[in-house]
Biotite code that builds the C-alpha atoms (Angstrom):
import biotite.structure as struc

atoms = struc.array([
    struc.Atom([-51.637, 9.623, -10.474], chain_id="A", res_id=1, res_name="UNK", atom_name="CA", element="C"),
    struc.Atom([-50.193, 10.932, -13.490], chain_id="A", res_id=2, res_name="UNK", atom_name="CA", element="C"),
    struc.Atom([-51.191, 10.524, -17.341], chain_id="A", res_id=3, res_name="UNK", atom_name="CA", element="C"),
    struc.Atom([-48.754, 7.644, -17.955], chain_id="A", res_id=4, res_name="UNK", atom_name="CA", element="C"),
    struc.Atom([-49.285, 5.628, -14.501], chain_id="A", res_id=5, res_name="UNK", atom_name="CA", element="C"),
    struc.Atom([-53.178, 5.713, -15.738], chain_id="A", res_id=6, res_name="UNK", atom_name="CA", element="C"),
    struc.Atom([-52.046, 4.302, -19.173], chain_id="A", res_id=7, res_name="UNK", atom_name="CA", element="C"),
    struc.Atom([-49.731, 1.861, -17.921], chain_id="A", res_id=8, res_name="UNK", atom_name="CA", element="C"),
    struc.Atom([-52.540, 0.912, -15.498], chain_id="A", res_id=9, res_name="UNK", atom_name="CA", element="C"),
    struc.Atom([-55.843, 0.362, -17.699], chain_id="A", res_id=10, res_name="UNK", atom_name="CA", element="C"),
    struc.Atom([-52.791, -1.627, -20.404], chain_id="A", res_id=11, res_name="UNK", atom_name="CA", element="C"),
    struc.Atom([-52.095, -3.734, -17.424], chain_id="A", res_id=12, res_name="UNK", atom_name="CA", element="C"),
    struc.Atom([-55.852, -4.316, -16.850], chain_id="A", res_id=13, res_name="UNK", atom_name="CA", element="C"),
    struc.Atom([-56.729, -4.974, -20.562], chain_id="A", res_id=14, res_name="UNK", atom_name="CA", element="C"),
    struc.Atom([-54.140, -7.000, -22.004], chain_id="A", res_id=15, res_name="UNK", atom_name="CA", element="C"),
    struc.Atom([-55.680, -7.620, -25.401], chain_id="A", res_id=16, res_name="UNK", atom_name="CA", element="C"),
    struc.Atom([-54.864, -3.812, -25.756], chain_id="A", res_id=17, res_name="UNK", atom_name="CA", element="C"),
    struc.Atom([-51.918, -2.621, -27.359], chain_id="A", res_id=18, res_name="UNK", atom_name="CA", element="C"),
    struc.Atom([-50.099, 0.103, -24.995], chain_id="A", res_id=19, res_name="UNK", atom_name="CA", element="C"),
    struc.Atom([-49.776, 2.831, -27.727], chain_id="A", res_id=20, res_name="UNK", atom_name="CA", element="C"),
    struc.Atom([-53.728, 2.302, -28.296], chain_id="A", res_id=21, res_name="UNK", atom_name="CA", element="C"),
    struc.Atom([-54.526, 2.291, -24.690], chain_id="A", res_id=22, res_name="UNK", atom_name="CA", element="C"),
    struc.Atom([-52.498, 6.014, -24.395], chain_id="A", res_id=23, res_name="UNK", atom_name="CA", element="C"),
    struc.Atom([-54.582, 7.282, -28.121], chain_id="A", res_id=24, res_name="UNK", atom_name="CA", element="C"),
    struc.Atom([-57.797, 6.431, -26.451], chain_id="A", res_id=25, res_name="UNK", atom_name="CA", element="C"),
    struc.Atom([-56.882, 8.016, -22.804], chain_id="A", res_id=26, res_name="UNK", atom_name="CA", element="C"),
    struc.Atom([-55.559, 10.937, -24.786], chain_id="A", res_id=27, res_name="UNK", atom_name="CA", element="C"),
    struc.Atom([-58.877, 11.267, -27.127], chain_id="A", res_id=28, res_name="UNK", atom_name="CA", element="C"),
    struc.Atom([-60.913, 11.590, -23.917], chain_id="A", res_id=29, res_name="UNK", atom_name="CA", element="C"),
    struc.Atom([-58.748, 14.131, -22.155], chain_id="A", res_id=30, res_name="UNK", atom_name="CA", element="C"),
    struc.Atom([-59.157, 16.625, -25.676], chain_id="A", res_id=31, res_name="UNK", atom_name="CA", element="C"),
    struc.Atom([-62.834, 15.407, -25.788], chain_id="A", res_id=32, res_name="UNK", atom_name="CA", element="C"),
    struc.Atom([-63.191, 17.242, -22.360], chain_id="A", res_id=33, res_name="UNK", atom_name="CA", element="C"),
    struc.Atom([-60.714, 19.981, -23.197], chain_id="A", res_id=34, res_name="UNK", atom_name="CA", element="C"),
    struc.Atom([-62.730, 20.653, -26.252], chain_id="A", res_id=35, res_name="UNK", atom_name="CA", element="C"),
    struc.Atom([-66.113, 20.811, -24.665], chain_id="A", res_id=36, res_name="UNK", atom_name="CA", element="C"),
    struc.Atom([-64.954, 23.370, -22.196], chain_id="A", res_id=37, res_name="UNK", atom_name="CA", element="C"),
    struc.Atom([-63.072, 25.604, -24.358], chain_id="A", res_id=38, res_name="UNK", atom_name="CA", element="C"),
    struc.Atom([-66.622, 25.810, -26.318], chain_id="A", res_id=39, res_name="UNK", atom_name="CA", element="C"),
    struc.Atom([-68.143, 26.497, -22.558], chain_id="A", res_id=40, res_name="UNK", atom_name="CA", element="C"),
    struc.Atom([-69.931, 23.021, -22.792], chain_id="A", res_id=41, res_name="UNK", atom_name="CA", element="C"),
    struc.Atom([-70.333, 21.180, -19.634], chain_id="A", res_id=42, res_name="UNK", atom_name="CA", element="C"),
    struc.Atom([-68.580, 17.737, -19.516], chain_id="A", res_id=43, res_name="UNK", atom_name="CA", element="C"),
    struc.Atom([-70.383, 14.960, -17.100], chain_id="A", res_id=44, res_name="UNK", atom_name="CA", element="C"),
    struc.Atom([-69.063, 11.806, -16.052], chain_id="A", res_id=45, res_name="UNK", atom_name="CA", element="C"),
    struc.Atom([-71.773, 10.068, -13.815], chain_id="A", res_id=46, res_name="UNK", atom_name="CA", element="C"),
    struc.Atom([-70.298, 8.907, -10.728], chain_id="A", res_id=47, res_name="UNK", atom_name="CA", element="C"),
    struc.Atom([-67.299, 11.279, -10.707], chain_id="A", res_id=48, res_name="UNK", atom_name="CA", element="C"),
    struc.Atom([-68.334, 14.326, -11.128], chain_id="A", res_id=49, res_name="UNK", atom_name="CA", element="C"),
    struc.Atom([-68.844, 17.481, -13.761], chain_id="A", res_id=50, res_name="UNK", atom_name="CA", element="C"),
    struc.Atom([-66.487, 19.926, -14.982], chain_id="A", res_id=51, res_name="UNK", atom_name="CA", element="C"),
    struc.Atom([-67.725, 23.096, -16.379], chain_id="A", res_id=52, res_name="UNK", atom_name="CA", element="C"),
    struc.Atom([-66.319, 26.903, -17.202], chain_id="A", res_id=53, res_name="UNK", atom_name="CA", element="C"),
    struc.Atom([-67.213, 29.752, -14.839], chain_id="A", res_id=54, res_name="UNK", atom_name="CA", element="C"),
    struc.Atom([-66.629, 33.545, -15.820], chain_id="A", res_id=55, res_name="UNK", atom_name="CA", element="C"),
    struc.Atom([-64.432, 35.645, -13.060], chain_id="A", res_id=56, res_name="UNK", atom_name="CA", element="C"),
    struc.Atom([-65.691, 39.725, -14.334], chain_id="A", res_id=57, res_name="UNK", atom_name="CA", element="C"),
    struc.Atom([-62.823, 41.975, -14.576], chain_id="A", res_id=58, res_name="UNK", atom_name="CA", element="C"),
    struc.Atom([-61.861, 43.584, -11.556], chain_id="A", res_id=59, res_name="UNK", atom_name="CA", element="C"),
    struc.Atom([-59.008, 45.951, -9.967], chain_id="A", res_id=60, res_name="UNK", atom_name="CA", element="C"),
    struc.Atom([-56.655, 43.502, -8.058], chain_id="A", res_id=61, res_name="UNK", atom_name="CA", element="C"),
    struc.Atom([-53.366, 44.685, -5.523], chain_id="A", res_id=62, res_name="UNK", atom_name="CA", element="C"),
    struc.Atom([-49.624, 43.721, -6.923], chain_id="A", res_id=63, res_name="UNK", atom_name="CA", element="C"),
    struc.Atom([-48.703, 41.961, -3.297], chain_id="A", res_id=64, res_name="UNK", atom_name="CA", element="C"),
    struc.Atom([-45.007, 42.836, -3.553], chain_id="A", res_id=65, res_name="UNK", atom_name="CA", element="C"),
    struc.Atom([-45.427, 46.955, -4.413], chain_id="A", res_id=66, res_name="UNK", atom_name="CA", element="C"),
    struc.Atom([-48.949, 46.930, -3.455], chain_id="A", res_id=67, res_name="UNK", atom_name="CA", element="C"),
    struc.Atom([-49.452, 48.803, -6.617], chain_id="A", res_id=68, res_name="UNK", atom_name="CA", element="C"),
    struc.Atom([-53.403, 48.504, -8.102], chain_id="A", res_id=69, res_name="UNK", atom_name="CA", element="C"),
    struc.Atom([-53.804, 46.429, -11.285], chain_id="A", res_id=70, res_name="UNK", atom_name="CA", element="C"),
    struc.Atom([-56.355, 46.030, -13.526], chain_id="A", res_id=71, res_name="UNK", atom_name="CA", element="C"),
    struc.Atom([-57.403, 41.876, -14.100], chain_id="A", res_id=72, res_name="UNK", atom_name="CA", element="C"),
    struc.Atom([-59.318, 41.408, -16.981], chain_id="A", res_id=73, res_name="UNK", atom_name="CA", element="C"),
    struc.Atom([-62.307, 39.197, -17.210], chain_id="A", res_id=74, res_name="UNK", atom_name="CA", element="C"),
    struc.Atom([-61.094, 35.334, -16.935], chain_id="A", res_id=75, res_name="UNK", atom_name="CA", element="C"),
    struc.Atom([-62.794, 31.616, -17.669], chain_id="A", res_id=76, res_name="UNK", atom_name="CA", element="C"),
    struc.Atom([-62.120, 29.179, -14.889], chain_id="A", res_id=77, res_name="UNK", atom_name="CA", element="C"),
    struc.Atom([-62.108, 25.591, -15.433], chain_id="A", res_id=78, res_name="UNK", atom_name="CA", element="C"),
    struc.Atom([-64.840, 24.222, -12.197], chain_id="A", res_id=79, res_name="UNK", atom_name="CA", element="C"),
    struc.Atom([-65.389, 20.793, -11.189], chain_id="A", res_id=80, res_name="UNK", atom_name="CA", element="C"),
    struc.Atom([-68.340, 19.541, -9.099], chain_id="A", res_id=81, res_name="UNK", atom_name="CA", element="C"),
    struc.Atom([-67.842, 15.714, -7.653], chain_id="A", res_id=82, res_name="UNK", atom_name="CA", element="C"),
    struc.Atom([-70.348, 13.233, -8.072], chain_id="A", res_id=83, res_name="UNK", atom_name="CA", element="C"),
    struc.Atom([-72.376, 11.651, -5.169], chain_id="A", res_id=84, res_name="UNK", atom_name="CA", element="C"),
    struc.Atom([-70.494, 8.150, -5.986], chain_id="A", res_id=85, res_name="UNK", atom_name="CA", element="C"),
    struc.Atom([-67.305, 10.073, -5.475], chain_id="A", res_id=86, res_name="UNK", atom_name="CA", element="C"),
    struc.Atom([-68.293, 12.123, -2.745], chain_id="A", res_id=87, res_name="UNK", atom_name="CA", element="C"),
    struc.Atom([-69.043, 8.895, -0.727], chain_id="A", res_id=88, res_name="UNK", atom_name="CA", element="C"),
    struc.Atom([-66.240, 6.957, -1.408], chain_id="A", res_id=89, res_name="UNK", atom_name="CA", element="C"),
    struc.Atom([-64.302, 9.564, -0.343], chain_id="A", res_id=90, res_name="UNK", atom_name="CA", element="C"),
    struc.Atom([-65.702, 9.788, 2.887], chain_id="A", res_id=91, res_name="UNK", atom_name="CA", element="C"),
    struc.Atom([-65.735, 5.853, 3.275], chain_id="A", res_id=92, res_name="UNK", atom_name="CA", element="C"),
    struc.Atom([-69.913, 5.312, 2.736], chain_id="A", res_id=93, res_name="UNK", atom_name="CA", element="C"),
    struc.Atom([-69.215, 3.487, -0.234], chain_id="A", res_id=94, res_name="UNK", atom_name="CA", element="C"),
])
């Protein structure tokens, strides 16, 4: 699912909603969470799961096609833990 089928999809749902309202709040949330992270906060949604940063150190890394050594410099990762709701729905206990 993409950002506009999950627009179109909670406008469909919530009719009393205008469409460009439905896509400021959906937007809002995703920058909420974009926000957090870039300031290394840790964003929970119970029931589906957590996203956090994690810090990859620097380290000397291998150029595949010339097999020449590199230097990669220290890196935040985006991580995201699912929640026990999801977790189980997934695997079809819920």
């Amino acid at each position: 699912m993409i950002r506009s089928e999950l627009i179109q999809k909670i406008a469909d749902e919530n009719p009393h909603l205008y469409q460009r309202d439905v896509e400021r709040i959906v937007n809002t949330v995703f920058e909420e969470v974009t926000d957090a992270m870039a300031r290394g906060d840790r964003v929970e949604l119970r029931g589906f799961g957590a996203f956090s940063v994690k810090k990859r150190d620097a380290r000397v890394g291998r150029n595949p096609r010339t097999g020449e050594t590199v230097q990669v410099e220290e890196k935040s990762v985006p991580f995201f833990k699912t929640g026990k709701l999801l977790r189980d729905r997934l695997n079809g206990k819920a």
